[in-house]
MITORVEX-89007 format. One record per residue (C-alpha): x, y, z. Coordinates in Angstrom, 3 decimals, m for minus. Example, Ala and Ser with C-alpha at 12.3 -4.5 7.8 and 13.67 -1.06 7.14 Angstrom:
<atoms>
ATOM_xx_yy_zz
ATOM_12.300_m4.500_7.800
ATOM_13.670_m1.060_7.140
</atoms>
This chain:
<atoms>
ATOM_xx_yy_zz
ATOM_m28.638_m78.426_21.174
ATOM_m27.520_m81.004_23.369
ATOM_m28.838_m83.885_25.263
ATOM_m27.729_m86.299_28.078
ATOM_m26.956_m89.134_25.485
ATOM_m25.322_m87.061_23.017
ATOM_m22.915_m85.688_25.893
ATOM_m22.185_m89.320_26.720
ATOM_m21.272_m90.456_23.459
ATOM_m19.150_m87.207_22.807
ATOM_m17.872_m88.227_26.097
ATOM_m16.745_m91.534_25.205
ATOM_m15.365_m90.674_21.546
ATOM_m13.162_m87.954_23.313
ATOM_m11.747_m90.839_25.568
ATOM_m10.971_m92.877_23.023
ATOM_m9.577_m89.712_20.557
ATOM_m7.288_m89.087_23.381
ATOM_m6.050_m92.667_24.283
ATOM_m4.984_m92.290_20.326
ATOM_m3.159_m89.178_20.588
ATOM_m1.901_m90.451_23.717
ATOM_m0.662_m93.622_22.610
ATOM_1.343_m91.971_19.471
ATOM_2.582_m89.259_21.589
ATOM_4.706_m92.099_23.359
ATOM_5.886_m94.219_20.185
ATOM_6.663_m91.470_17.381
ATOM_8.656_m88.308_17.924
ATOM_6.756_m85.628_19.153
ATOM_6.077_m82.477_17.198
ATOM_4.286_m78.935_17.406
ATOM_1.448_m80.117_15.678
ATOM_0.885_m83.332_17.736
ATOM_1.131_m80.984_20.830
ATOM_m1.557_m78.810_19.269
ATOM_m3.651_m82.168_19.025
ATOM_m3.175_m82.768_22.261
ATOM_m3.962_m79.651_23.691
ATOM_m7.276_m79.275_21.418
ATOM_m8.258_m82.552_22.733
ATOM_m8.148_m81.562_26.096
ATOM_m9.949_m78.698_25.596
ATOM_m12.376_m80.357_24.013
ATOM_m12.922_m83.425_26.763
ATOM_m13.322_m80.085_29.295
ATOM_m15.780_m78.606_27.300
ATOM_m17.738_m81.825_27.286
ATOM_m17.447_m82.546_31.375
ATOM_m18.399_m79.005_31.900
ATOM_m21.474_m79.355_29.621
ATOM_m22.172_m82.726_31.716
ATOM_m22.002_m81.335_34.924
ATOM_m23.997_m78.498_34.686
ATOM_m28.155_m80.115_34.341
ATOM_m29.698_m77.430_33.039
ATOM_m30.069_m74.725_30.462
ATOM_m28.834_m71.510_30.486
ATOM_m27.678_m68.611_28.100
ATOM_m26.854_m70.367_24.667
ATOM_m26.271_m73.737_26.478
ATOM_m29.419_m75.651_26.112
ATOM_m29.739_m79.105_27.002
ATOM_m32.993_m80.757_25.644
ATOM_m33.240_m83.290_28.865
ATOM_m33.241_m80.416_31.416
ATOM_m35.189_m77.270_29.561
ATOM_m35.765_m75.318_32.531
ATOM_m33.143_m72.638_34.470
ATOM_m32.062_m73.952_37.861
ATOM_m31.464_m70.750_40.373
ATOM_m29.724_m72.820_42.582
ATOM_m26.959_m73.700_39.614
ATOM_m26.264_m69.958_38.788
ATOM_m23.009_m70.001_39.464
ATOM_m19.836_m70.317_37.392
ATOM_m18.590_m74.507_36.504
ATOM_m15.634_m74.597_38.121
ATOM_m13.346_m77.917_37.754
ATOM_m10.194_m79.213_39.544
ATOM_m7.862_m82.175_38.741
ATOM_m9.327_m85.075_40.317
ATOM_m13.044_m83.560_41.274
ATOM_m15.535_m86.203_41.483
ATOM_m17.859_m85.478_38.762
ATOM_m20.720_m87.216_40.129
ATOM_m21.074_m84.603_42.909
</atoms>
């Protein structure tokens, strides 16, 4: 189960997870399993803006600050570099 706050803060750790990888991708020599990391991060900050840009529940996504299905959101949660999530 999720919530509005809890996407936030997972939100916000992910940043600052990925400013870490990103910082020691530039000052130690890069390696398969640091890609990996990177790429898993990514992923994982995707999975969290998706979750925060869809305000509702549906299928096994449930979001305990919006309970109810929205027909006018059943569509797919599509993202593209530099979308403004606040649409």
């Amino acid at each position: 189960m999720r919530s509005d706050k809890w996407l936030e803060r997972a939100a916000r750790r992910m940043q600052m997870i990925r400013e870490e990888i990103r910082e020691y991708y530039w000052n130690f020599q890069v390696n398969g399993d640091l890609l990996e990391l990177r790429n898993v991060a990514l992923v994982a900050d995707l999975i969290i803006e998706s979750a925060r840009r869809r305000p509702e529940s549906r299928g096994l996504y449930f979001n305990l600050d919006h309970p109810a299905h929205e027909q006018r959101l059943a569509k797919d949660t599509v993202m593209a570099r530099g979308d403004d999530p606040s649409v």
